[in-house]
mmCIF file as Biopython writes it, N, C-alpha, C and O atoms, coordinates in Angstrom:
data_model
#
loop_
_atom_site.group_PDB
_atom_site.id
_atom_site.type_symbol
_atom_site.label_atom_id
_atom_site.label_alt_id
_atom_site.label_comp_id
_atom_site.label_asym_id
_atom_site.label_entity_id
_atom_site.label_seq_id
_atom_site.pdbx_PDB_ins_code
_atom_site.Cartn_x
_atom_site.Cartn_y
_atom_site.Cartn_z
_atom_site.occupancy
_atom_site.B_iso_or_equiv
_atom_site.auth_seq_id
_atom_site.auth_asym_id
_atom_site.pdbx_PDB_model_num
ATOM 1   N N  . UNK A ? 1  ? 125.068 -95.139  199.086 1.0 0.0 1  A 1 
ATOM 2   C CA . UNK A ? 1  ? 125.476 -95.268  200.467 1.0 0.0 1  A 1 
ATOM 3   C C  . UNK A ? 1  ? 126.455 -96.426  200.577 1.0 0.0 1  A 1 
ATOM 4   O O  . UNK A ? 1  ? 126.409 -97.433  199.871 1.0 0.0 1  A 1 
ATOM 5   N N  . UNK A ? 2  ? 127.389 -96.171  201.579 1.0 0.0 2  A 1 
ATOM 6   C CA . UNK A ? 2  ? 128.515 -97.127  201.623 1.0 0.0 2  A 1 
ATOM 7   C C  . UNK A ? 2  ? 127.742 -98.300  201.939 1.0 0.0 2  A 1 
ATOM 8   O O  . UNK A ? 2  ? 126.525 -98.170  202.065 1.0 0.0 2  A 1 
ATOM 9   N N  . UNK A ? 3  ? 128.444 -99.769  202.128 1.0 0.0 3  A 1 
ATOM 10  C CA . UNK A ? 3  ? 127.750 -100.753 202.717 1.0 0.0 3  A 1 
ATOM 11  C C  . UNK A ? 3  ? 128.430 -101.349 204.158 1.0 0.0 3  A 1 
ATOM 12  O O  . UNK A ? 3  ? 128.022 -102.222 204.925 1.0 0.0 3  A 1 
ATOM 13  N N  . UNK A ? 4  ? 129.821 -100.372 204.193 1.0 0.0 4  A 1 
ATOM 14  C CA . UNK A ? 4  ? 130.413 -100.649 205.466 1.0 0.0 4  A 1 
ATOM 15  C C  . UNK A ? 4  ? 130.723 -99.505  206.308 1.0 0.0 4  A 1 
ATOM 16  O O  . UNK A ? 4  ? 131.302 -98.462  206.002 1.0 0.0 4  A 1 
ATOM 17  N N  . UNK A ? 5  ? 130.166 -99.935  207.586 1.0 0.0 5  A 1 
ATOM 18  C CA . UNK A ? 5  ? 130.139 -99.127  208.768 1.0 0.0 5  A 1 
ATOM 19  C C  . UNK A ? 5  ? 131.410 -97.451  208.669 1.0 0.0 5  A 1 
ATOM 20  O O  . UNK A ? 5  ? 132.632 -97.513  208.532 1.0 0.0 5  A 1 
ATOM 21  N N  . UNK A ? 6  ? 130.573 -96.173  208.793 1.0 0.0 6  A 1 
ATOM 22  C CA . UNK A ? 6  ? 131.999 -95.690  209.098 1.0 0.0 6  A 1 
ATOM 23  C C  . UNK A ? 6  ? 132.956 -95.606  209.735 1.0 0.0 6  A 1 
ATOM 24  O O  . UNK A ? 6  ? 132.966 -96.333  210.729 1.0 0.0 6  A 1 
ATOM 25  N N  . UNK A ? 7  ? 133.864 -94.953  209.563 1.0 0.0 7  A 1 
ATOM 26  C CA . UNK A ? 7  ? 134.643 -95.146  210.583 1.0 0.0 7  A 1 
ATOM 27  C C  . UNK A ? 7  ? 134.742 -94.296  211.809 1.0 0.0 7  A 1 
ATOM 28  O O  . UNK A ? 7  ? 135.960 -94.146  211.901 1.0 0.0 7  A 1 
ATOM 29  N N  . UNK A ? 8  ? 134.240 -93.697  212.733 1.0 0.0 8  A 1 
ATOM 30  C CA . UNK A ? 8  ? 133.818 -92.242  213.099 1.0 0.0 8  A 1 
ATOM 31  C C  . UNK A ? 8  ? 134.239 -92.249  214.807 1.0 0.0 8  A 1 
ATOM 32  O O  . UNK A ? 8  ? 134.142 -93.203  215.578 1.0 0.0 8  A 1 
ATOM 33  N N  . UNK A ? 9  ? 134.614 -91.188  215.034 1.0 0.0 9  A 1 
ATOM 34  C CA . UNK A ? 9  ? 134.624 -90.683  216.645 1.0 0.0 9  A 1 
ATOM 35  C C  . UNK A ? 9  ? 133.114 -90.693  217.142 1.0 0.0 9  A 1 
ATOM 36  O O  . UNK A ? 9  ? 132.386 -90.041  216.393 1.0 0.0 9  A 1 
ATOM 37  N N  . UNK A ? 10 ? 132.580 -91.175  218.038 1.0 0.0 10 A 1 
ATOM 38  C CA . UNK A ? 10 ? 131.196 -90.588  218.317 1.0 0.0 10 A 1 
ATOM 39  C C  . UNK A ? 10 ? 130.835 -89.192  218.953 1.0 0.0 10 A 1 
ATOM 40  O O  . UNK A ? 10 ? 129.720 -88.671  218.928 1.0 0.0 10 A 1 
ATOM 41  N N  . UNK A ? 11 ? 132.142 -88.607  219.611 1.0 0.0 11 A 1 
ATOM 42  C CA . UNK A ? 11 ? 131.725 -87.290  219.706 1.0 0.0 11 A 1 
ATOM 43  C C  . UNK A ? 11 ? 132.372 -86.148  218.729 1.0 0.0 11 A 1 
ATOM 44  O O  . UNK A ? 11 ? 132.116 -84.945  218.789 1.0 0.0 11 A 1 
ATOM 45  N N  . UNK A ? 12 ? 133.144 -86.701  217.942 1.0 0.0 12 A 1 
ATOM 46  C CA . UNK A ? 12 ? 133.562 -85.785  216.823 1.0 0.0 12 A 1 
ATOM 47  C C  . UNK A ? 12 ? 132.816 -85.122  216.316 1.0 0.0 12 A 1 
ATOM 48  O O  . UNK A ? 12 ? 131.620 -85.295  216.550 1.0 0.0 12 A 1 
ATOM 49  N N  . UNK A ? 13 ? 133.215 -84.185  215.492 1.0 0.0 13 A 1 
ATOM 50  C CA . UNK A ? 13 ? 132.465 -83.121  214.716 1.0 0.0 13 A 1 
ATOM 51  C C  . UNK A ? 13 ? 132.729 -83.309  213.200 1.0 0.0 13 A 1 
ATOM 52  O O  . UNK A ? 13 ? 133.918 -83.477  212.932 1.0 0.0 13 A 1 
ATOM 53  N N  . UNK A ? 14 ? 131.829 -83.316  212.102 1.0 0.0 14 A 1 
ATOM 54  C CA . UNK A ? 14 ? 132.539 -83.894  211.488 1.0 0.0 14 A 1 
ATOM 55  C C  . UNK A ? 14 ? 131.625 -82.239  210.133 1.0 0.0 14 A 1 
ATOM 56  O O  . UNK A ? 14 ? 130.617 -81.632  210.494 1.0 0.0 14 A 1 
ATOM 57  N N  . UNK A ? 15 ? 132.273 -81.974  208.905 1.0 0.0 15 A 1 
ATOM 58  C CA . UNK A ? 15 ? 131.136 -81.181  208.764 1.0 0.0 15 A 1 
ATOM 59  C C  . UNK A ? 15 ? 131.262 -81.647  207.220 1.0 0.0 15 A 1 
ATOM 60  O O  . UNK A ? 15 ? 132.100 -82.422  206.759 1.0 0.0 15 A 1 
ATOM 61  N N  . UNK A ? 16 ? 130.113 -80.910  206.469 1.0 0.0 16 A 1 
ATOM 62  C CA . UNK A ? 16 ? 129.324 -81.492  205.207 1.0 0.0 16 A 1 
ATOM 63  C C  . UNK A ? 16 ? 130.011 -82.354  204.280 1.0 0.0 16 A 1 
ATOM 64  O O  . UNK A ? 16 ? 129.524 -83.431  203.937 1.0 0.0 16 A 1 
ATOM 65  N N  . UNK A ? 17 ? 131.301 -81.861  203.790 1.0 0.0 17 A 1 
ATOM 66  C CA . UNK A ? 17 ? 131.814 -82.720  202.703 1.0 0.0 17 A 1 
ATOM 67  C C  . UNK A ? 17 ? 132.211 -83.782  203.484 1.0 0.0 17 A 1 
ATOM 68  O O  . UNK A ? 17 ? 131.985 -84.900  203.020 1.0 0.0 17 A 1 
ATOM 69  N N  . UNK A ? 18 ? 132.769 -83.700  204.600 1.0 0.0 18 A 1 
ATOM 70  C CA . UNK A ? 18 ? 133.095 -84.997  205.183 1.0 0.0 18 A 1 
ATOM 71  C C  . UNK A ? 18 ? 132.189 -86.158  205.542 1.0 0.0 18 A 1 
ATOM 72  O O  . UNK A ? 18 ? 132.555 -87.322  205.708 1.0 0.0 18 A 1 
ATOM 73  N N  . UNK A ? 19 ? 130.839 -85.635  205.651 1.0 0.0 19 A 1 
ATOM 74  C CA . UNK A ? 19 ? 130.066 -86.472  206.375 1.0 0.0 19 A 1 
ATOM 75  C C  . UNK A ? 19 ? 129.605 -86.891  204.670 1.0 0.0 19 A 1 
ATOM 76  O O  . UNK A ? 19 ? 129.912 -88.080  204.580 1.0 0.0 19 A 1 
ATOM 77  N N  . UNK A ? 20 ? 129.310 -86.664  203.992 1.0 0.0 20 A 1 
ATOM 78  C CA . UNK A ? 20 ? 128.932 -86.849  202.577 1.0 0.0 20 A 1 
ATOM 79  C C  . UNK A ? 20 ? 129.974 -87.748  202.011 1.0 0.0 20 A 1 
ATOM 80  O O  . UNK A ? 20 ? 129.538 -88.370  201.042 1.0 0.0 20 A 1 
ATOM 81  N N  . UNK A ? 21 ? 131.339 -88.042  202.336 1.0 0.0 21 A 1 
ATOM 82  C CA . UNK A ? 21 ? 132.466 -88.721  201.908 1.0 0.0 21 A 1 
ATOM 83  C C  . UNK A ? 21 ? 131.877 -90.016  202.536 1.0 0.0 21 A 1 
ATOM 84  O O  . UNK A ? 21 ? 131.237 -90.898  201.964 1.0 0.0 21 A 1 
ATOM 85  N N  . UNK A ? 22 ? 132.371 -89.897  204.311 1.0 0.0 22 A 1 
ATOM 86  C CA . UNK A ? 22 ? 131.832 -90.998  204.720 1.0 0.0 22 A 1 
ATOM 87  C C  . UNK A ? 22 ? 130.744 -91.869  204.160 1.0 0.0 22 A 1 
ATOM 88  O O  . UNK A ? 22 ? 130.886 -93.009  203.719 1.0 0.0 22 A 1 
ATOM 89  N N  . UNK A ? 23 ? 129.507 -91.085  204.251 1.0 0.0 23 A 1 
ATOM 90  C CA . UNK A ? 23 ? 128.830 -92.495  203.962 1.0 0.0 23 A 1 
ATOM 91  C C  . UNK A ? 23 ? 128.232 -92.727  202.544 1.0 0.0 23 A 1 
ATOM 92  O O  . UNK A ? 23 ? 127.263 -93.439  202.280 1.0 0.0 23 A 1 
ATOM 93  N N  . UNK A ? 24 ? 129.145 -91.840  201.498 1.0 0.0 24 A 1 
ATOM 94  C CA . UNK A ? 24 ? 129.545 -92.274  199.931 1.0 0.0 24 A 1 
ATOM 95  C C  . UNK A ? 24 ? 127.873 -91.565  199.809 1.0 0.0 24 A 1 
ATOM 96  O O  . UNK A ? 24 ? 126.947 -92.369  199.698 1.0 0.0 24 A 1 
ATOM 97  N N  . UNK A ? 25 ? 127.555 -90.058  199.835 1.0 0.0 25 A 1 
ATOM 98  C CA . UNK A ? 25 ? 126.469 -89.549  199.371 1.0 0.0 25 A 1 
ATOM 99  C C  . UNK A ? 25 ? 126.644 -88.379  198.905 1.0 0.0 25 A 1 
ATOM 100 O O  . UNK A ? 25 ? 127.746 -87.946  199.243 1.0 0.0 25 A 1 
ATOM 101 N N  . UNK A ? 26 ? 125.824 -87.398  198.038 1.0 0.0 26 A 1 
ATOM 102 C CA . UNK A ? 26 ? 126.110 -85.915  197.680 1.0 0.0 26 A 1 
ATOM 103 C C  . UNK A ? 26 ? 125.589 -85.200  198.773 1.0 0.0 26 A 1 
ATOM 104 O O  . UNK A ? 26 ? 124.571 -85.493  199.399 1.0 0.0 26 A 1 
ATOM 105 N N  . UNK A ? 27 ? 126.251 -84.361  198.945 1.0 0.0 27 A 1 
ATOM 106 C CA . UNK A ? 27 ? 126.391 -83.389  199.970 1.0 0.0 27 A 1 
ATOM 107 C C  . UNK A ? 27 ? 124.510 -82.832  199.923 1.0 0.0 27 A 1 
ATOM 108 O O  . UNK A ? 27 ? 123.919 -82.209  200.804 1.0 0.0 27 A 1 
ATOM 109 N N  . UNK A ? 28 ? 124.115 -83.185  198.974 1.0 0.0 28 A 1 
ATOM 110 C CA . UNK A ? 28 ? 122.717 -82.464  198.819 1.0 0.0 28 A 1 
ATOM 111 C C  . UNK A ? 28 ? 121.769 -83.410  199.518 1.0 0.0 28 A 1 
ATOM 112 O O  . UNK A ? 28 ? 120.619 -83.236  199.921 1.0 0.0 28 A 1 
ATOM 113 N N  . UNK A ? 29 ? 122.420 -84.261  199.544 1.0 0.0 29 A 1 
ATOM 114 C CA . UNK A ? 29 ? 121.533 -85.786  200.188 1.0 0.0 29 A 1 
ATOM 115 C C  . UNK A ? 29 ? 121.727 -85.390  201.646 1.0 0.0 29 A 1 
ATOM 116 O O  . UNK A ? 29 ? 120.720 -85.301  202.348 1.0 0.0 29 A 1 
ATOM 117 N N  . UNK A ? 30 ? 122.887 -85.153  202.150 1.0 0.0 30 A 1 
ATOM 118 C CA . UNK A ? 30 ? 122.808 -84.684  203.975 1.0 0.0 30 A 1 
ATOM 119 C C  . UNK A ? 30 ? 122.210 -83.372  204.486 1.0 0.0 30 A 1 
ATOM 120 O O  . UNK A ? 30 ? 121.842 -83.206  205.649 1.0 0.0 30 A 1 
ATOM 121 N N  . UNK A ? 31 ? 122.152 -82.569  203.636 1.0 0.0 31 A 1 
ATOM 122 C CA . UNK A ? 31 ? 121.799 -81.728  203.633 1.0 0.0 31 A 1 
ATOM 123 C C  . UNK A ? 31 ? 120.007 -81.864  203.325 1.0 0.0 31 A 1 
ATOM 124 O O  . UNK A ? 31 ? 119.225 -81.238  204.041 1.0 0.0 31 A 1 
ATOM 125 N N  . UNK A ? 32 ? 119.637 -82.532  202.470 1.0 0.0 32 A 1 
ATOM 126 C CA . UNK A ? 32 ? 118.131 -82.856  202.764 1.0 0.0 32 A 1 
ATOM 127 C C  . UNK A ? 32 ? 117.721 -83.894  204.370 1.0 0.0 32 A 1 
ATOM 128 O O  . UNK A ? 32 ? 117.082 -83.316  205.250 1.0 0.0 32 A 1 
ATOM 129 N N  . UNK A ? 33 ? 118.005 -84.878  204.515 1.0 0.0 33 A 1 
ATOM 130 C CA . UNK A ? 33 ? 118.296 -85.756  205.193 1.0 0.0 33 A 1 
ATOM 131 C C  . UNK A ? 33 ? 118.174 -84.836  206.746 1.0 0.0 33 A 1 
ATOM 132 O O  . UNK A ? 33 ? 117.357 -85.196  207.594 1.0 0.0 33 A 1 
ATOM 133 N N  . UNK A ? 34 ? 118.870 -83.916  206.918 1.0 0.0 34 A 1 
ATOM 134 C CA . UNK A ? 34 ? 119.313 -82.914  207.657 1.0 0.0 34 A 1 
ATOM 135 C C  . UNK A ? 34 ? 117.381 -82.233  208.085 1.0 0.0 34 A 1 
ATOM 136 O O  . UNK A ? 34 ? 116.589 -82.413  209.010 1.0 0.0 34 A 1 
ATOM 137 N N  . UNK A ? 35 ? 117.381 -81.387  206.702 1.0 0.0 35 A 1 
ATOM 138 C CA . UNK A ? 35 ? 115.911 -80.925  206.674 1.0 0.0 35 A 1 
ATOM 139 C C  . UNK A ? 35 ? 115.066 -81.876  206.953 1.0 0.0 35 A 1 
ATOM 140 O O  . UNK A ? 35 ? 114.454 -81.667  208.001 1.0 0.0 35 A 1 
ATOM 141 N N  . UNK A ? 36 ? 114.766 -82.969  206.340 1.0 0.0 36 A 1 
ATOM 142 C CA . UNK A ? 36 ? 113.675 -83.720  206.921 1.0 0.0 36 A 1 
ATOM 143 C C  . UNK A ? 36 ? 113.706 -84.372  208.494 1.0 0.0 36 A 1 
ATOM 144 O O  . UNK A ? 36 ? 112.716 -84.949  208.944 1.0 0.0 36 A 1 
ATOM 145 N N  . UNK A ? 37 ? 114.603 -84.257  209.051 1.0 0.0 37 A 1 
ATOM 146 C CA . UNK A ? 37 ? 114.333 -84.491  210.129 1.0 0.0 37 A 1 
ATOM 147 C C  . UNK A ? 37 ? 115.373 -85.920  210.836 1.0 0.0 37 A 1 
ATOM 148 O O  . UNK A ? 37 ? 115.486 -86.195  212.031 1.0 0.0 37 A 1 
ATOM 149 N N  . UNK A ? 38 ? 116.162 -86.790  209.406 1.0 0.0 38 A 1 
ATOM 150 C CA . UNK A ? 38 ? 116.578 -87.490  210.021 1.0 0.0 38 A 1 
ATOM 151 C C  . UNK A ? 38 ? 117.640 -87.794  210.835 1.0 0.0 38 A 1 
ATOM 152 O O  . UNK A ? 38 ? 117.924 -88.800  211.485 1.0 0.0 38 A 1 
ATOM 153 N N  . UNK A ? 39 ? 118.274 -86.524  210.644 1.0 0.0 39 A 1 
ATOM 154 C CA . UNK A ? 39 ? 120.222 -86.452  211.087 1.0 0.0 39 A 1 
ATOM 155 C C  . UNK A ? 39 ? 119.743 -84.744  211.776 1.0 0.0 39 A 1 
ATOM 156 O O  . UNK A ? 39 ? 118.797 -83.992  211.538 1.0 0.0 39 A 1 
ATOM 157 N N  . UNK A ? 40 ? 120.623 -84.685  212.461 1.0 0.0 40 A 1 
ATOM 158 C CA . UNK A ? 40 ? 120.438 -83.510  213.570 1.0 0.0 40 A 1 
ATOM 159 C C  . UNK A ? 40 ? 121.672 -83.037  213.716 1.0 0.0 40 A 1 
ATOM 160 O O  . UNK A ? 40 ? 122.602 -83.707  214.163 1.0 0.0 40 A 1 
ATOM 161 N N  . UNK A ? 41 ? 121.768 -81.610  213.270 1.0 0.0 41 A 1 
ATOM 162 C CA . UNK A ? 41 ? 123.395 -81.339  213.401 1.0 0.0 41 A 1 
ATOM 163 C C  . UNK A ? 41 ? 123.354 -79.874  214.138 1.0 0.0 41 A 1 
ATOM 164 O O  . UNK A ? 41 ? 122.289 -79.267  214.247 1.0 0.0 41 A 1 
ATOM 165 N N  . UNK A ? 42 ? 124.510 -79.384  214.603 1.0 0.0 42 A 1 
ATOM 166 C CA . UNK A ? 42 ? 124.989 -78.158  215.391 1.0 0.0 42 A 1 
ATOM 167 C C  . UNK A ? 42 ? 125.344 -77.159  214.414 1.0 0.0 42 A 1 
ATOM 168 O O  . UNK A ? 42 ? 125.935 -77.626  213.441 1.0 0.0 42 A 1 
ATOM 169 N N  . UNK A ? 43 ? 125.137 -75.833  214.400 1.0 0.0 43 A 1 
ATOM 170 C CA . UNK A ? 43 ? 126.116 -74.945  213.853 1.0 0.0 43 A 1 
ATOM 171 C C  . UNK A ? 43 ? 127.096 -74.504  214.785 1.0 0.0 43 A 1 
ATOM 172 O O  . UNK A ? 43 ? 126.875 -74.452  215.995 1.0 0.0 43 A 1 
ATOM 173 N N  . UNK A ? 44 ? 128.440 -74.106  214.119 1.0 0.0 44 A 1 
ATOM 174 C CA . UNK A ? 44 ? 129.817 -74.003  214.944 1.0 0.0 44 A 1 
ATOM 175 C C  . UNK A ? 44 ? 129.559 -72.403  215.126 1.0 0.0 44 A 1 
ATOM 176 O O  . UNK A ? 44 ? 129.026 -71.765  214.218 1.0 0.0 44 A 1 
ATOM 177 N N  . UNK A ? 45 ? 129.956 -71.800  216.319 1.0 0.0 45 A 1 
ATOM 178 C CA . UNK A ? 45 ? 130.085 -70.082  216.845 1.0 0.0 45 A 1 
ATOM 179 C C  . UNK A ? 45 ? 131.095 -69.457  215.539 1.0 0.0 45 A 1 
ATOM 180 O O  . UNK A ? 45 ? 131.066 -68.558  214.698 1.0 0.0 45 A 1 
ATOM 181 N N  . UNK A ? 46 ? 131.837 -70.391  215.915 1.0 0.0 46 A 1 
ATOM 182 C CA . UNK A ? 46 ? 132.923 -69.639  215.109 1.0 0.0 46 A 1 
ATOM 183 C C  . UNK A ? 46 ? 133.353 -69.426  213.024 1.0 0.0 46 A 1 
ATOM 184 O O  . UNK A ? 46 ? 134.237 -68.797  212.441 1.0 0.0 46 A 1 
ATOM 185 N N  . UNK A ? 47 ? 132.594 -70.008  212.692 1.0 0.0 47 A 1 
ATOM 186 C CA . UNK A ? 47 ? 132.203 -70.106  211.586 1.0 0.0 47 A 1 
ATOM 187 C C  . UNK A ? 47 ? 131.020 -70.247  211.096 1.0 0.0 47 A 1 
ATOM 188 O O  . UNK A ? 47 ? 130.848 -69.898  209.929 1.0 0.0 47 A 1 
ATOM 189 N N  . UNK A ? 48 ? 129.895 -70.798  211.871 1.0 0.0 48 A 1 
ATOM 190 C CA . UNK A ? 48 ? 128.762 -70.739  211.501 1.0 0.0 48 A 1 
ATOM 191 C C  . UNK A ? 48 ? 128.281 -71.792  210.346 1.0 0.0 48 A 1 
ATOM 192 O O  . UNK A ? 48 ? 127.233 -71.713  209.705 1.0 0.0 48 A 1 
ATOM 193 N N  . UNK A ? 49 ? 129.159 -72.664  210.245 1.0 0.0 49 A 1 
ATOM 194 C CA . UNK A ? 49 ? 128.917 -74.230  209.834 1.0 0.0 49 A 1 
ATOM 195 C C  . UNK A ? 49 ? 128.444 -75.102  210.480 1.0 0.0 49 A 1 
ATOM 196 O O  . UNK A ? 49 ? 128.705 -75.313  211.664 1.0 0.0 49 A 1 
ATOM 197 N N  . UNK A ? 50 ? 127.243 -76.090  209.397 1.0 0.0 50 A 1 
ATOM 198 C CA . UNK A ? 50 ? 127.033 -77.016  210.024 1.0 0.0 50 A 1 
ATOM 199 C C  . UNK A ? 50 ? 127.959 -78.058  210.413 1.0 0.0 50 A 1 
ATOM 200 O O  . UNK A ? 50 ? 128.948 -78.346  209.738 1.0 0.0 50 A 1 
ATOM 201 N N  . UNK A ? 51 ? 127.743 -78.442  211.150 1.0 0.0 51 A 1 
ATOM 202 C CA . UNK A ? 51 ? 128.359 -80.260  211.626 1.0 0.0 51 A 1 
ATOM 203 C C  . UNK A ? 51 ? 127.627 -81.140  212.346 1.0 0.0 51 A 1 
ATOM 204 O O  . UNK A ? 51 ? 126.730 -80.858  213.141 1.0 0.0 51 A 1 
ATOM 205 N N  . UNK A ? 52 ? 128.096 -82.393  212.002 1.0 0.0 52 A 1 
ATOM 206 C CA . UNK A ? 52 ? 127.514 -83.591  212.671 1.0 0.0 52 A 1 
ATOM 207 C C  . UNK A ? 52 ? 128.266 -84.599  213.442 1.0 0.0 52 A 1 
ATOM 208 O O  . UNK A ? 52 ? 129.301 -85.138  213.049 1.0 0.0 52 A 1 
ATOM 209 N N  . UNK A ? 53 ? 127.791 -84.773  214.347 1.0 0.0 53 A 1 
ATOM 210 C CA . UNK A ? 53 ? 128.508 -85.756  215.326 1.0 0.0 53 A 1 
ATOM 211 C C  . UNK A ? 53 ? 129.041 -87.125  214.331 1.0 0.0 53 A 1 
ATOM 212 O O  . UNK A ? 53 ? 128.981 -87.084  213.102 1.0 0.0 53 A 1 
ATOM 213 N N  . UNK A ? 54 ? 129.474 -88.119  214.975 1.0 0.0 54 A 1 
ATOM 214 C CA . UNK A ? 54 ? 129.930 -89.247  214.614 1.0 0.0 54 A 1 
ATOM 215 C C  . UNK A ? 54 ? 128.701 -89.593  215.267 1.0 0.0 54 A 1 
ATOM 216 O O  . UNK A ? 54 ? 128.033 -89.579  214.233 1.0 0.0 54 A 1 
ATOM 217 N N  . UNK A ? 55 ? 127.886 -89.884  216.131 1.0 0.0 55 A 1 
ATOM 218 C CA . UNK A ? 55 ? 127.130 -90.775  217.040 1.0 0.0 55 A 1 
ATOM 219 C C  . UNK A ? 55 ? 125.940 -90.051  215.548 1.0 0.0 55 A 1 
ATOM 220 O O  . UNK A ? 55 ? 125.819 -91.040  214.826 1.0 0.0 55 A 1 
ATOM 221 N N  . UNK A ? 56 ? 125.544 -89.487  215.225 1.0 0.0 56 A 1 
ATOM 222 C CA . UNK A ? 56 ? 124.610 -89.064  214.299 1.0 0.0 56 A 1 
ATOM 223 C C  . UNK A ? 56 ? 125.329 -89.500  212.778 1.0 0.0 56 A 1 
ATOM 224 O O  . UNK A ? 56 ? 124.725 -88.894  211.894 1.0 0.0 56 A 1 
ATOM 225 N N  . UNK A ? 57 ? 126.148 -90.141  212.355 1.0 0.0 57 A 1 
ATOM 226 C CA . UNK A ? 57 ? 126.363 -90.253  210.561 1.0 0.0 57 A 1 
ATOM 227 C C  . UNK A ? 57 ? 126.483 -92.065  211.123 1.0 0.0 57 A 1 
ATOM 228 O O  . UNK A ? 57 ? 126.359 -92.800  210.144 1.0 0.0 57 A 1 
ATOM 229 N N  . UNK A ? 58 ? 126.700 -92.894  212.520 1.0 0.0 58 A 1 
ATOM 230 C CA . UNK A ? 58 ? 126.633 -93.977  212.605 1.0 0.0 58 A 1 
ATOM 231 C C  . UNK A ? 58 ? 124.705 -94.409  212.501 1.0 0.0 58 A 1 
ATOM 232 O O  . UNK A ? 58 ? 123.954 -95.005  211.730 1.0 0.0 58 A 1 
ATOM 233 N N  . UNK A ? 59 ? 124.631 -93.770  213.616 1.0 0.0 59 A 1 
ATOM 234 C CA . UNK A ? 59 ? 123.007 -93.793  213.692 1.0 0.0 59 A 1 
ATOM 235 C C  . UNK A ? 59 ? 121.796 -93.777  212.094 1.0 0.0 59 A 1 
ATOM 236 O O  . UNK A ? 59 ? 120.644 -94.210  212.117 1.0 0.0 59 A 1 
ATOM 237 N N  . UNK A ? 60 ? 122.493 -93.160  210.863 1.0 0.0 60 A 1 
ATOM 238 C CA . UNK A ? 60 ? 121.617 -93.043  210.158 1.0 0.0 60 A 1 
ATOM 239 C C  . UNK A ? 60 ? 122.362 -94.090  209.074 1.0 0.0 60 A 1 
ATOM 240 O O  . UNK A ? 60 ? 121.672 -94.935  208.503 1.0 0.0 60 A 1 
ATOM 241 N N  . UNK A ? 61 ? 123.657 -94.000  208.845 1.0 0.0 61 A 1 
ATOM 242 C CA . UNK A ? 61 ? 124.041 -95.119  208.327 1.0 0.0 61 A 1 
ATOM 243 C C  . UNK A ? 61 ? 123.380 -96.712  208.737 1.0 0.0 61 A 1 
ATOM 244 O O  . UNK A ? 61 ? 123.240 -97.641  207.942 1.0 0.0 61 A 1 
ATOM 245 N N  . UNK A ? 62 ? 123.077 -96.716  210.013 1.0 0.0 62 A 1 
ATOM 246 C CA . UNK A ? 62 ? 122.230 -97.919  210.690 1.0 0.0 62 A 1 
ATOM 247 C C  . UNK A ? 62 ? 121.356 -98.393  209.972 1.0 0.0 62 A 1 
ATOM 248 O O  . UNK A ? 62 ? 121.149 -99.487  209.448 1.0 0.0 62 A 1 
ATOM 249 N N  . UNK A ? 63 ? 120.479 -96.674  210.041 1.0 0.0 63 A 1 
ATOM 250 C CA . UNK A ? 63 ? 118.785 -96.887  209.993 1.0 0.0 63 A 1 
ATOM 251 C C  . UNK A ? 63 ? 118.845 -97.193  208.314 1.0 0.0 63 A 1 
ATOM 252 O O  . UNK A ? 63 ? 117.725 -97.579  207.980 1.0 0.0 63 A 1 
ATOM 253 N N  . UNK A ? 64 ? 119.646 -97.158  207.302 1.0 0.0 64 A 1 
ATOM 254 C CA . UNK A ? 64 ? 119.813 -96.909  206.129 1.0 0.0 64 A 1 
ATOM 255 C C  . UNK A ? 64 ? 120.112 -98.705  205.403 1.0 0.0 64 A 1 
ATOM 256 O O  . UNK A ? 64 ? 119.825 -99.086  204.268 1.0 0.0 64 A 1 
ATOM 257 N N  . UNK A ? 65 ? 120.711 -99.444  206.437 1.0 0.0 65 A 1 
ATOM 258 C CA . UNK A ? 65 ? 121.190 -100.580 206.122 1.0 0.0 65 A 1 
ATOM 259 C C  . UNK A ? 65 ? 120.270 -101.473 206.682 1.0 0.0 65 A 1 
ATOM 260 O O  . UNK A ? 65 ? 120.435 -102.686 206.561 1.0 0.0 65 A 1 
#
């Protein structure tokens, strides 16, 4: 995990590889993270991908540091 804050929109959308870039983790890590309950994300209509807010990859980056 990074050790500095990301850099993020809070209502942006941001989706897996990106949010996995940000806060320097494998995509398998948000994706568990996701399942257990700690990050909460949307699927998109139009593709049917997950994504995650910015106000959600700041929030767990928080709880993480």
């Amino acid at each position: 995990m990074t050790s500095k804050e990301p850099n993020v929109q809070p209502t942006a959308k941001y989706e897996l590889k990106e949010v996995a870039r940000l806060l320097d983790v494998h995509k398998s890590t948000v994706l568990r993270w996701t399942k257990l309950g700690y990050m909460n994300c949307s699927i998109r209509k139009t593709n049917h991908r997950r994504v995650w807010t910015g106000a959600e990859i700041t929030k767990v980056w928080r709880a993480c540091m």
